[in-house]
N, C-alpha and C positions, 0 to 999 in steps of 0.2 A: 613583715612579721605576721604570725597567724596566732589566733587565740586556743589554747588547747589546754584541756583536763592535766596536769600533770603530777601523777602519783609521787611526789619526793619520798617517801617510806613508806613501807607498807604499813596497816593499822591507823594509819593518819588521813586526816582530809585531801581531797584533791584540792592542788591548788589552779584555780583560773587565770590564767598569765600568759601574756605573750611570746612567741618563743620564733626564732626564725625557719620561714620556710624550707619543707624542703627540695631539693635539685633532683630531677632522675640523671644517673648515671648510664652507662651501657648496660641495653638491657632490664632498666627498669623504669615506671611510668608513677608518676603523680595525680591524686586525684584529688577534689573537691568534694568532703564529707557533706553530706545530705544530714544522713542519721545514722544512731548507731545502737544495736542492742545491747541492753542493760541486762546480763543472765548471768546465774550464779556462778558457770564455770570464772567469769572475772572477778566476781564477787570474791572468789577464791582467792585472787591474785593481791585487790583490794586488801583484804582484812589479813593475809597473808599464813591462808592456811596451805596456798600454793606459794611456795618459796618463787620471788621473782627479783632480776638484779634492778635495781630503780637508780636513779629516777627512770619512768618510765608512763608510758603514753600507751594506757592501754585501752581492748575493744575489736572486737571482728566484725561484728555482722553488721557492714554496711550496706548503706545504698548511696552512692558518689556519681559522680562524672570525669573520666580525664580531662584534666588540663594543660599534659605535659607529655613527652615518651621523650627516654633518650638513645643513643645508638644502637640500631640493632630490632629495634622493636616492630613486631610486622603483627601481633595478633590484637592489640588495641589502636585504637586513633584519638586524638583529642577530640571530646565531645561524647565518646560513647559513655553510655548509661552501664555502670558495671554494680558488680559484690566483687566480695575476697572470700579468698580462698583459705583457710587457716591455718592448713599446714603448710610449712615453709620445705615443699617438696622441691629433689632440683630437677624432677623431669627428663634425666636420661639414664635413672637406671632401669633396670628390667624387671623392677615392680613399678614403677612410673611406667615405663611401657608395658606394662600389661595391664594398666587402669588400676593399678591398687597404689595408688598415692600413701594413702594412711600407712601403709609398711616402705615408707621410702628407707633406700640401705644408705642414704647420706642427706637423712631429715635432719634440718638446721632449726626446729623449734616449732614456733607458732607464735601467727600475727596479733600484738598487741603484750604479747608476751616474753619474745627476746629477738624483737624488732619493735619499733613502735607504732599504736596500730589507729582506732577512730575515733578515739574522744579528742576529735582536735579539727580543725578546720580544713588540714590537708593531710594528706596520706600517701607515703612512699613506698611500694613494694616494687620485689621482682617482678616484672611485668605479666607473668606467666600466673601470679598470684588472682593477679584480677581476670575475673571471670562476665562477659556481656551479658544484659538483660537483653531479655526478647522483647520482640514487637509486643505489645497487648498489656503491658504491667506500664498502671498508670501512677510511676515512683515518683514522679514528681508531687501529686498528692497523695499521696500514700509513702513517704520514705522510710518510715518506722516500719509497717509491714512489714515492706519488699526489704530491707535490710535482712529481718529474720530469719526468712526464708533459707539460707542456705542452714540453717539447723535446726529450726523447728518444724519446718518438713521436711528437709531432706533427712534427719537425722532418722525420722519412723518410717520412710519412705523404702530407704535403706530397711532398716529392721524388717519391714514386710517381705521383701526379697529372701532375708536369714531366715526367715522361717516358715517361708513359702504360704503366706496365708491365704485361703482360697474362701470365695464368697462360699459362706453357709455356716463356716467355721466358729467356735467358739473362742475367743479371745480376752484374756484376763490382762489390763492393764496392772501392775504396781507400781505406787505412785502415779497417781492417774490423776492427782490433782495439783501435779508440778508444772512447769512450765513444758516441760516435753512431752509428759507424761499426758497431760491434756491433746495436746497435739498425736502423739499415737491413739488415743479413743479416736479421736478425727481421722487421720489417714488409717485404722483399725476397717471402721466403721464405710469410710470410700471404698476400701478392698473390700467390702460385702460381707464381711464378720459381724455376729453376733458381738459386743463390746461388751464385758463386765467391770466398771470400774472399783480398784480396790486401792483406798487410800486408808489413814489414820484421821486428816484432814475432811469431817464429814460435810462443813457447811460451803466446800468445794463441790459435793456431790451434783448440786445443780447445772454447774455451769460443765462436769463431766457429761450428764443429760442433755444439756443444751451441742456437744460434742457429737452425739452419737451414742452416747451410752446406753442398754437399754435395761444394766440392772448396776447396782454397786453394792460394795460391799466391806464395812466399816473393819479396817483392819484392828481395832486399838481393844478389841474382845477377844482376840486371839485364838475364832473359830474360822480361821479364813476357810480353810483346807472342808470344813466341811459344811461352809455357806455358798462354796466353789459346785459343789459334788452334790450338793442339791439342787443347785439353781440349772443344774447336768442333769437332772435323772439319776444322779449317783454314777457319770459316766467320767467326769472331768473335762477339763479346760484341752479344747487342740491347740493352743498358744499362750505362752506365759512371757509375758514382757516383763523384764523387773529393773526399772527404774532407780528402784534404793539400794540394789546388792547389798542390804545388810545380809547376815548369818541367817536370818531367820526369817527374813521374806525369800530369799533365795531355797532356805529347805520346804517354806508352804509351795514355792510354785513352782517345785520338783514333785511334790508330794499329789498337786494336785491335776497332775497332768493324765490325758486318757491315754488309749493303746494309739501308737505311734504320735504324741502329742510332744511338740517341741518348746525349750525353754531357752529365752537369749535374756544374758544380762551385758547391761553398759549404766556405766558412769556410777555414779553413786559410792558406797564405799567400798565397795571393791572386796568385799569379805572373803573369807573360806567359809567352804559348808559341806555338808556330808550329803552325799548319794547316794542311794542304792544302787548297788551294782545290779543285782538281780532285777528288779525291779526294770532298770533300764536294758536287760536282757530281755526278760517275759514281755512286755509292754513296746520294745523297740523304740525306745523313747530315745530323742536331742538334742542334747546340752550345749548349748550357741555362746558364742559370744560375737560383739559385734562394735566398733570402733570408727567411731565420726562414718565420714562417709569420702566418697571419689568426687573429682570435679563433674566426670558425667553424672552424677545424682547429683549434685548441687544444681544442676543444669536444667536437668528430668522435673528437681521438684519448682524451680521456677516456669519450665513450660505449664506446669499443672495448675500453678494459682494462674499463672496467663490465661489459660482455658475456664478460665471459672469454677474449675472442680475443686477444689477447697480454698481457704482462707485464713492466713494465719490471725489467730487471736491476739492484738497488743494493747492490754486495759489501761496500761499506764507510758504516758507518752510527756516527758518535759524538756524544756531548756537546759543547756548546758552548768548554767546559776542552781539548778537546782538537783544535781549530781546526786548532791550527798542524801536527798528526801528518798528516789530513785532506789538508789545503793540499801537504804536502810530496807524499805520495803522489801525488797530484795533477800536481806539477810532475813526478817522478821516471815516471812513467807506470806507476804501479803498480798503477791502478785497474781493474780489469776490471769493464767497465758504467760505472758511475757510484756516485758519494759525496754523500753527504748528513750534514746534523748537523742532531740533535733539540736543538729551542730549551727552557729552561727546565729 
């Protein structure tokens, strides 16, 4: 029997309880939870603004070991140091073969979500789910970290790609003082961009600074578009990340883009908003969007903390017992970075 977080309804406490292990079948591998990130995408699942079937065991971003493979399995071993991968891709269609996982044409969900995933002491996926850590990441003290990693930098890691940011570039975070949103000032700031952090959240602004930030800019006055355009020359942002896709950070960081300057939104609420057409004419301006990421950027961005070129930020780091402290911060937005709980 293993001890494991398990969501009986959503809106309700996790209960801490024993539950029996589980067996890799063909094809899939077992591993022993290290840690596992505490980020609002589950917080979602938790509180049940994301509809999920329960009881359920949820959580992604770990950092494990296999303990187990069953028939068939030839890309992990028992003992390897792994993460997961979090979409439950099945790897032979012909967007799986062509590296775009996130558009699989027979995606079966997402780990922790309709399978069950790391708040527990062992973990069962398709084998093809778990993904190796490289030589140089030292997870064994650090397992909250290196858990993160496959989204807190792979996620902006990705994003710099969408929107091609090149060192010199100006670059506007929205929501820069979220847990990801922090993390894109950082990987912003490695790509050699100018970083302008723009949040509501001001007494975040420091730890944006401590990021890479090298101006912010208090959204909750609602002169973003022309605190943007000053801190320009009056010229505007070459990049707009927008974190929150409400309505209306989405229309400031269309609004406040230069000539040929790029906008990608992900996560958040997912709004509609208005565009100028012309505008996107005269200006040749590019409206992105951009969605989790591939197993090779989940890869990419652990060679990168391997190499010492950035760091994921995790301020809050507890035991399994204290889930629900965790969880609340979480929802209260009291995390600065990111949260994680060491399993066992």
């Amino acid at each position: 029997m293993m001890k494991a977080l398990v969501l009986e309804n959503q809106g309700e406490p996790f209960v801490l309880k024993d539950v029996p292990d589980p067996k890799a079948g063909p094809a899939e591998a077992v591993a022993r939870v290290l840690a596992c990130g505490a980020g609002l995408t589950i917080q979602h699942y938790k509180i049940g603004r994301t509809h999920i079937e329960t009881p359920r065991i949820i959580g992604h971003e770990i950092t494990a070991e296999i303990v187990e493979i069953g028939p068939g399995v030839s890309n992990v071993k028992v003992g390897d140091a792994v993460t997961a991968y979090y979409y439950l891709n099945c790897g032979y269609c012909p967007n799986c073969m062509a590296n775009l996982e996130p558009h699989c044409e027979n995606l079966k969900g997402n780990v922790g979500k309709d399978c069950d995933g790391g708040y527990a002491e062992y973990i069962k996926l398709p084998a093809h789910n778990f993904l190796p850590l490289p030589d140089g990441l030292d997870y064994k003290n650090h397992p909250a970290e290196v858990g993160v990693i496959c989204d807190a930098i792979a996620t902006p890691l990705k994003v710099n790609k969408r929107t091609r940011t090149a060192p010199g570039e100006t670059v506007a975070v929205f929501g820069a003082g979220g847990g990801l949103g922090l993390h894109q000032v950082m990987l912003s700031a490695w790509a050699g961009a100018r970083v302008i952090a723009v949040d509501t959240v001001t007494e975040k602004f420091g730890a944006c600074l401590d990021a890479g930030a090298a101006d912010c800019v208090d959204a909750g006055d609602g002169n973003v578009v022309e605190a943007l355009k000053d801190l320009t020359d009056g010229c505007g942002v070459d990049v707009a990340i927008d974190y929150v896709s409400a309505t209306v950070t989405l229309e400031q960081a269309f609004a406040a883009l230069a000539v040929r300057g790029r906008m990608v939104t992900l996560g958040g609420s997912g709004q509609t908003f208005e565009a100028d057409a012309m505008a996107m004419l005269v200006k040749e301006l590019d409206v992105l969007g951009s969605r989790y990421v591939t197993k090779f950027e989940v890869h990419q961005a652990l060679e990168l903390v391997a190499r010492g070129e950035v760091w994921p930020l995790v301020s809050e780091i507890r035991g399994m017992q204290e889930a629900e402290t965790i969880h609340a911060l979480v929802e209260q937005g009291g995390v600065t970075g990111r949260a994680a709980i060491l399993i066992g």
